[in-house]
MARSE-757997 format. One line per 2 residues: number of its first residue (from 1); their letters; for each residue x, y, z of C-alpha. Coordinates in steps of 0.5 Angstrom, whole numbers, plus 500, padded with zeros to 3 digits. Example, Ala and Ser with C-alpha at 12.3 -4.5 7.8 and 13.67 -1.06 7.14 Angstrom:
1 = AS = 525 491 516 ~ 527 498 514 .
# end
This chain:
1 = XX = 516 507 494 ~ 516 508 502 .
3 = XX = 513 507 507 ~ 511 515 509 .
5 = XX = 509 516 501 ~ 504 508 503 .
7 = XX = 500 512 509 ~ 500 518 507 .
9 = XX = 496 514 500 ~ 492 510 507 .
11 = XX = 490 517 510 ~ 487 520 504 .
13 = XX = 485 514 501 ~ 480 510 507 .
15 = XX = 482 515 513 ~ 485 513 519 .
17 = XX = 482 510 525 ~ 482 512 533 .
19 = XX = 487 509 536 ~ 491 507 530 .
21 = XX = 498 511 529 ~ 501 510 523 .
23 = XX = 507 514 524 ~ 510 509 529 .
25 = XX = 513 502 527 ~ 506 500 523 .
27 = XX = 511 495 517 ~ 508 489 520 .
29 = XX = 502 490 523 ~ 496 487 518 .
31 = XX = 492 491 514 ~ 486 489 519 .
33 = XX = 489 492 525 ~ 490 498 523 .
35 = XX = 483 498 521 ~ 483 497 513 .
37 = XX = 479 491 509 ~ 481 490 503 .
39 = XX = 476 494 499 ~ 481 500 502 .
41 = XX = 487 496 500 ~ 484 496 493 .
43 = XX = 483 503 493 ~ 490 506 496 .
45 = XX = 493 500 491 ~ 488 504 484 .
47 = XX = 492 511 487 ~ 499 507 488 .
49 = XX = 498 504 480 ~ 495 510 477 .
51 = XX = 501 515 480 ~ 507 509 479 .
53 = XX = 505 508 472 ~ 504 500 474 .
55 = XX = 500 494 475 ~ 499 491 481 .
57 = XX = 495 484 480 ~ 489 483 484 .
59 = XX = 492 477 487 ~ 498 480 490 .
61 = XX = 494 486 493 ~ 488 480 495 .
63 = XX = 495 477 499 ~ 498 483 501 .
65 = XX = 496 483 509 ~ 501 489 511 .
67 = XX = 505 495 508 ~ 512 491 508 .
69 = XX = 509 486 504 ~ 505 491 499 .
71 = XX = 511 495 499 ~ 515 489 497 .
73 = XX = 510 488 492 ~ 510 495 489 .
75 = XX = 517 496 490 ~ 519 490 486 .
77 = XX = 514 492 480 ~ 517 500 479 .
79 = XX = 525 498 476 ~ 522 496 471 .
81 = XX = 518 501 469 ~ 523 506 472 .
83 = XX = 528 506 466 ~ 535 507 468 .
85 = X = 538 514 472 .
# end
């Protein structure tokens, strides 16, 4: 997963707020400066299971404050279910 496919999953998910651009260098801005609380992680990270075929514990979402560490995380948890090319 990418950083393009994480916020297309925030804009459609909780919307995006004036002033915030998510199509600039947003890897290591906290979720809270971008104008997501944790009850929209929590969705976006619902979607990314549901789409990925994953499970994300809720403590690992809870501490993902940014989209690296939330991709870090989700990106660790898709080789083993991604089977071999």
């Amino acid at each position: 997963m990418d950083l393009k496919e994480l916020t297309t999953l925030l804009r459609e998910c909780a919307g995006v707020g004036e002033g915030v651009d998510l199509d600039g260098d947003v890897l290591d801005v906290p979720f809270d400066e971008l104008g997501y609380d944790s009850l929209a992680i929590l969705q976006v990270a619902g979607v990314i299971e549901r789409e990925h075929r994953i499970q994300l514990s809720d403590d690992t979402v809870a501490e993902a404050s940014t989209p690296r560490v939330l991709l870090e995380c989700v990106n660790a948890c898709l080789p083993a279910t991604a089977g071999a090319a």
